[in-house]
C-alpha positions in Angstrom: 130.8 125.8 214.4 128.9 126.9 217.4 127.2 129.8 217.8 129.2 130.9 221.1 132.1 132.0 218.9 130.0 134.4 217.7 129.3 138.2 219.6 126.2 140.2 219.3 126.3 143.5 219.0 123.0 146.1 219.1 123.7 149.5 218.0 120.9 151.6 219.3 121.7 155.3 217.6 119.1 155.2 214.8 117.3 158.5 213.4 114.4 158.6 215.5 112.7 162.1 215.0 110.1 160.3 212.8 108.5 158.9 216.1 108.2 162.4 217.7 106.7 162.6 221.3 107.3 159.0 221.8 111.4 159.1 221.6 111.4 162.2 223.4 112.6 160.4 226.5 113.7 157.2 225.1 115.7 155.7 222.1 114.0 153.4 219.6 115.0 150.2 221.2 113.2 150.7 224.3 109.9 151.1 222.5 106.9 150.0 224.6 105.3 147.4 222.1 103.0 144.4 222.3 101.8 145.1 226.0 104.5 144.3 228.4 107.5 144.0 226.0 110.6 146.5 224.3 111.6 146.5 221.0 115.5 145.7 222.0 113.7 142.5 223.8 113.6 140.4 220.4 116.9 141.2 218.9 118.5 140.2 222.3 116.0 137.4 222.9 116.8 136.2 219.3 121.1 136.0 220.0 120.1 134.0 223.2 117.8 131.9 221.6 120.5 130.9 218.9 123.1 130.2 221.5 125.3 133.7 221.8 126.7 134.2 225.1 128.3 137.8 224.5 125.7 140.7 223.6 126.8 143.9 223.8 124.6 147.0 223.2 125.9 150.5 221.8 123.8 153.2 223.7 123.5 156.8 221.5 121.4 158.8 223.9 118.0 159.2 225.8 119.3 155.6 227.0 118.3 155.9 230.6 115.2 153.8 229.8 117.1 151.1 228.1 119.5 150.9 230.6 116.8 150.3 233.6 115.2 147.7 230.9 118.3 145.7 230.4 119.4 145.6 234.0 122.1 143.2 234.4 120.6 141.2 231.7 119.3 138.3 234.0 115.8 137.9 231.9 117.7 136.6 229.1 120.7 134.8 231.3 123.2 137.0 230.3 124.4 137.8 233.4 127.4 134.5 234.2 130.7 134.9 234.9 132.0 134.5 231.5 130.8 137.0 228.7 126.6 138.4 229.4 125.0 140.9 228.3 127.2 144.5 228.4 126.2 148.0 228.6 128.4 150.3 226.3 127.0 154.3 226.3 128.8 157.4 224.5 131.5 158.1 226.5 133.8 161.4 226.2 137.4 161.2 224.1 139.6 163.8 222.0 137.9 162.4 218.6 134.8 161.7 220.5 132.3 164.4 222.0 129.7 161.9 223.4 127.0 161.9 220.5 128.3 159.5 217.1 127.9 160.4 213.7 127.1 157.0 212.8 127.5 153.3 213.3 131.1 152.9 212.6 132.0 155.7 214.8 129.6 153.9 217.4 132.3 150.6 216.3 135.6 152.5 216.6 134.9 154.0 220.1 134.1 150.2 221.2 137.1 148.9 219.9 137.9 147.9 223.7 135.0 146.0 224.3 136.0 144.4 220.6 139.6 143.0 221.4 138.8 141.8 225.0 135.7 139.7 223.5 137.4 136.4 222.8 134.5 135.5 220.2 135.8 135.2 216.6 132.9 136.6 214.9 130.0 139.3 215.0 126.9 139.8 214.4 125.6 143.4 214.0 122.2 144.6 214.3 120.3 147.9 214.3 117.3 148.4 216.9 115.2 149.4 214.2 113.6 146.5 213.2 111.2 144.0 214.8 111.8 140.1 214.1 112.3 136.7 215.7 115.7 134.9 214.0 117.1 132.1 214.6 120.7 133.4 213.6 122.2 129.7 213.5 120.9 129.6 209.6 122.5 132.4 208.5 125.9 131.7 210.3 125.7 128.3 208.5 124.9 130.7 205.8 127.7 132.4 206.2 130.6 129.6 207.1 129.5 128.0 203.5 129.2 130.9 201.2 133.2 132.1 201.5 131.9 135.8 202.1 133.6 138.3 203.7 130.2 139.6 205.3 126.7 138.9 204.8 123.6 140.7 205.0 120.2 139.8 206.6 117.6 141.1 204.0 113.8 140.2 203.7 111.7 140.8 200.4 108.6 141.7 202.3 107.1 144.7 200.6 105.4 146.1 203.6 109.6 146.9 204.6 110.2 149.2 201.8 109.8 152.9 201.9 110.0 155.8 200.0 113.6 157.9 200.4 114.4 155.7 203.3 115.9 152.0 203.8 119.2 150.0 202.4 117.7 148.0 199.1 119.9 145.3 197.9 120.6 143.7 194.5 121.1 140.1 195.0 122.4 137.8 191.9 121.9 134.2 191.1 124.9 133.5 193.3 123.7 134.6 196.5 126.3 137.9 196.3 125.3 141.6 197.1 126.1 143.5 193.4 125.1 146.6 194.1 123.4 149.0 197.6 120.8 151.7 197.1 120.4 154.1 200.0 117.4 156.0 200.7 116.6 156.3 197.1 113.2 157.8 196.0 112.0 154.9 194.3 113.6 151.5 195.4 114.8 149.5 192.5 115.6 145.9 194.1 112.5 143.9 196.3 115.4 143.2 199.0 115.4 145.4 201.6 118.1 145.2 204.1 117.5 144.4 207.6 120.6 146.3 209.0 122.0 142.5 210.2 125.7 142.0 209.5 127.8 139.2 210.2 131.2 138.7 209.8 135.1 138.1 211.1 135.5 140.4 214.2 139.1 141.4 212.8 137.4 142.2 209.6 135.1 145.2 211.0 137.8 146.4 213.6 139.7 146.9 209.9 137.0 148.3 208.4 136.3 150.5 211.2 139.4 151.2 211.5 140.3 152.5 207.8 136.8 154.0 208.0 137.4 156.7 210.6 141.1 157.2 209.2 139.2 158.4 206.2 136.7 160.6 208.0 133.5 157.7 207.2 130.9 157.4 210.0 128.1 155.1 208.8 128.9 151.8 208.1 126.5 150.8 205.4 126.7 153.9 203.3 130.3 154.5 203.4 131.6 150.9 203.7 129.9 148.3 202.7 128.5 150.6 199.3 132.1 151.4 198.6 133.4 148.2 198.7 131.0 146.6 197.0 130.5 148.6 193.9 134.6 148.6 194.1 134.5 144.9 194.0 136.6 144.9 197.1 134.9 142.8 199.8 132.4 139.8 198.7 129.1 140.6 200.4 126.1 137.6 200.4 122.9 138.3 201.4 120.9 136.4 203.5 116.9 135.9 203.2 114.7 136.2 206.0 111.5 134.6 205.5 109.3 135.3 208.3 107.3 138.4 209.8 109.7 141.3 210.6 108.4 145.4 210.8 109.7 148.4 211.3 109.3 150.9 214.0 110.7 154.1 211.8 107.2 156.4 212.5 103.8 156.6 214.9 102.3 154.8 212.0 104.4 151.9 211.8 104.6 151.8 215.3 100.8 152.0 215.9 100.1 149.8 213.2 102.5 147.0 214.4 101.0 147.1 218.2 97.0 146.5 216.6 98.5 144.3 214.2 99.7 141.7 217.3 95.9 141.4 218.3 94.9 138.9 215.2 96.4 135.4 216.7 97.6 134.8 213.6 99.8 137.6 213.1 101.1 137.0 216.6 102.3 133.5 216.8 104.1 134.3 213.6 106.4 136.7 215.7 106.1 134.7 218.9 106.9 131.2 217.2 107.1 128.3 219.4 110.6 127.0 220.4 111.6 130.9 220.2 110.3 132.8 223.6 111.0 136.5 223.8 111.9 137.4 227.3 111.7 140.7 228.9 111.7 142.2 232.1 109.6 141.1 234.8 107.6 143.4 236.7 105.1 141.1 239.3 101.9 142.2 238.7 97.9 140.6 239.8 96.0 139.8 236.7 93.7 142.1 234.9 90.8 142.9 237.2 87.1 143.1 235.3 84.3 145.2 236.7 80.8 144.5 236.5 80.5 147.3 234.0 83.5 145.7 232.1 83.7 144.8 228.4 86.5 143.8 226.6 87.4 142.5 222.7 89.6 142.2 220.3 92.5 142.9 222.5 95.6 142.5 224.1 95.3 143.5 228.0 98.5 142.9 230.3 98.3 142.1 234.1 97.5 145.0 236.6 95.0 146.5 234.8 92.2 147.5 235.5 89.3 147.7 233.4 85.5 148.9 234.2 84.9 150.3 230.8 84.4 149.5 227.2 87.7 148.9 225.3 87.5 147.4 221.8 91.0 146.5 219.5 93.6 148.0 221.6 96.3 147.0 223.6 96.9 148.2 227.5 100.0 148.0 229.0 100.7 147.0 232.7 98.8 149.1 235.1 96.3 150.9 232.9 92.9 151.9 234.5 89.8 152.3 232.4 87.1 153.7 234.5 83.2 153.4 234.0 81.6 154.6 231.0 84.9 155.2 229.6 85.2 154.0 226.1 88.5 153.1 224.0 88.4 151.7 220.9 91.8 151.5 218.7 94.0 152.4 221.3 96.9 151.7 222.4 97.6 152.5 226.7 101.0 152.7 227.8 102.1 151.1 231.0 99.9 153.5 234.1 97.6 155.3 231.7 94.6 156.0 233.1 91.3 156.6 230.9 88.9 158.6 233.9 84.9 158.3 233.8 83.4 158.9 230.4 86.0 159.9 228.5 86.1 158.5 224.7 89.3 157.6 223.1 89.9 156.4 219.3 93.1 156.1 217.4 95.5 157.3 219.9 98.7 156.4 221.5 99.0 157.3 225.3 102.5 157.0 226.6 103.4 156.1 230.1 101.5 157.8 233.0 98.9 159.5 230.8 95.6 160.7 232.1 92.7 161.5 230.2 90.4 163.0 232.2 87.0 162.9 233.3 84.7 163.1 229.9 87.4 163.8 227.8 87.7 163.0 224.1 89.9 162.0 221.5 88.9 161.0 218.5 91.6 161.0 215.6 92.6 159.1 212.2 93.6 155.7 211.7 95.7 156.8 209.2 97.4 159.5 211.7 96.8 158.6 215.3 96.5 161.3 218.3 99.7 161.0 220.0 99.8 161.7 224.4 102.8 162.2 226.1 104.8 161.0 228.8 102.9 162.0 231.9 100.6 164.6 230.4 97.3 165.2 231.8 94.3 166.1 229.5 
C-alpha cells in the first residue's frame, strides 16, 4: 500500500524549559542545529522522503519562528494543489483556552483538519527527537503485524534518561507488554521515539473517548491504559540508525559538535535521504588573511578573520581578528568582535560579544548567550 494514504502529523507542544534561554522565543522544533538547518526539517524531510503528501504540524506556542521556517512548505514540495504541508496553531474554543494540556487535546482540537484529510492512516510524531527514517519499513511493518498501532522505538542507550522518556517492553512477538513513564531507573533498553502509526478512525476514537474522560496526553493516558488493559494490540517498531534528543543545552550542544566528525554526519545525512530546509541565498564563507579554521562546520555568509577550532557557525556569523573560538557553536548573525575569546558556549541569533571579551565555561555545562544580547 503506498505511502500517500498515509498523513503526517508533527505535534510541536513538548516540555521545553530544560533548554532555557534558547526556547525563550521559539519552540523545540525550530531549534537552530547543524549550521543552516531546524530540528522540524528532518521529521518533515523524512515523511517527504517516504512518499507522504499530507503533513500537518500542531503549533503549542512561541511558534512565530516555525511558522516563518515552514512558509508554505515549498522546500519540501508540500505546497500542490492537493494535500501539502498545513499549519494548525492553538486556536480559542469553550473547552479550549489556546494553550493544550497535552498531545491528545492537541488531537481533539484538530479533529477538522482529521476528517477533511482523505488519507486512511497516520503517522504521529513529537519534535523532540532528531532522526532520518524512511517510514515505508515501518508502515510495511505495520500492514503485516495486524496491530492496532505501533510504536517507533530505538535501543540506543545514549536515548535513555533518568525520570524522563517512554521505555518500552517488547516480547518475542514484536508486541508492546507493558510502558514505563519517566521512571527513575528505566527497566526495558527500548526507548520510545514518540512515533505512532495507525488507522486515522482509530485515534479520532481514542481521542475522542480520551477527552470524554478528562485524559490529555496520549502516551500516558492511552496507550499505557490500554495496553496494560490488554485492550488495543501495540507492536513496536525498531529504529536502527543514529537518532538524539534535543530535551537540554547539553544534548543540544552536544548533538551540534557531534555533526563535525564526517562519520557521525553521513549517518544522519544518509545518501538517497536529503534534508531540506529553507533557503536563505547567501555568498560563501569569506577567509581573511588572518583566517584559520578546523574541525568545523562553517555555513555560507560568514565571515571569518579569526581563529575558530570545533564549532559550528551559522549563516552570517563574523569572527573578527584575533578573535578566538574554540567549542562553539554561533547562531545565525553572531558576531565574535576583535580579541575576544570564546570556549564552550552557545550564542543564539544576533549575539555580540564584544571587543576583548571572554567566555570561557565547561564542556559539561556550556555558557549559554541570548537572543540579541550584547556582552
Amino acid at each position: 500500500m503506498s505511502m500517500k494514504n498515509v498523513l503526517g502529523m508533527i505535534y510541536t507542544g513538548e516540555k521545553d524549559s530544560f533548554l532555557r534561554e534558547l526556547t525563550l522565543l521559539r519552540a523545540i522544533a525550530a531549534m537552530p542545529v547543524a549550521g543552516r538547518y531546524r530540528v522540524i526539517d528532518f521529521l518533515v524531510s523524512g515523511m517527504v522522503n517516504s512518499g507522504i503528501k499530507n503533513v500537518g504540524v500542531i503549533m503549542q506556542k512561541n511558534y512565530h519562528s516555525l511558522m516563518d521556517h515552514l512558509g508554505s512548505g515549498k522546500e519540501w514540495d508540500l505546497h500542490g494543489k492537493n494535500d501539502g504541508l498545513y499549519i494548525l496553531p492553538p486556536f480559542l474554543t469553550r473547552e479550549n483556552v489556546g494553550v493544550y494540556s497535552g498531545s491528545l487535546d492537541a488531537i481533539h482540537s484538530n479533529f477538522g483538519y482529521l476528517r477533511r484529510s482523505r488519507q486512511e492512516y497516520v503517522l504521529l510524531c513529537n519534535s523532540l527527537i532528531v532522526f532520518n527514517a524512511d517510514f515505508n519499513d515501518m508502515f510495511d511493518a505495520f500492514l503485516h503485524s495486524g496491530a492496532d498501532v505501533t510504536l517507533m522505538y530505538t535501543k540506543n542507550p545514549e536515548m535513555r534518561r533518568p525520570e524522563y522518556g517512554v521505555y518500552l517492553d517488547v516480547g518475542a512477538d514484536g508486541m508492546v507488554a507493558d510502558v514505563e513513564i519517566d521512571p527513575t531507573c528505566p527497566r526495558y533498553e527500548n526507548t520510545c521515539m514518540e512515533v505512532f502509526l495507525m488507522r486515522k478512525d482509530l485515534l479520532m476514537d481514542l481521542a475522542d473517548r480520551g477527552a470524554a474522560h478528562g485524559y490529555h496526553d496520549l502516551t500516558r493516558d492511552i496507550f499505557q491504559r490500554m495496553i496494560r488493559d490488554a485492550g488495543l494490540r501495540v507492536a513496536g517498531y525498531e529504529y536502527k540508525d543514529a537518532c538524539y534528543r534535543m530535551d537540554s543545552v547539553q544534548s543540544y550542544f552536544k548533538f551540534n559538535l557531534d555533526m563535525i566528525d564526517p562519520k557521525t554526519r553521513h549517518a544522519l545525512f544518509s545518501e538517497g535521504k536529503p534534508i531540506y530546509t529553507k533557503v536563505r541565498d547567501e555568498m560563501s564563507a569569506r577567509y581573511l588573511e588572518n583566517a584559520h579554521a578546523s574541525d568545523c562546520i562553517i555555513a555560507d555568509g560568514c565571515i571569518i578573520d579569526g581563529t575558530v577550532e570545533h564549532s559550528v557557525l551559522f549563516r552570517g556569523v563574523k569572527i573578527a581578528k584575533d578573535a578566538k573560538v574554540k567549542n562553539c557553536i554561533i547562531m545565525q548573525d553572531g558576531q565574535v568582535e576583535e580579541g575576544a575569546q570564546l570556549e564552550n558556549c552557545i550564542l543564539d541569533k544576533q549575539a555580540v560579544i564584544r571587543r576583548d571579551g571572554r567566555l570561557i565555561g565547561p564542556r559539561s555545562y556550556p555558557i549559554v548567550i541570548s537572543k540579541n544580547m550584547t556582552i
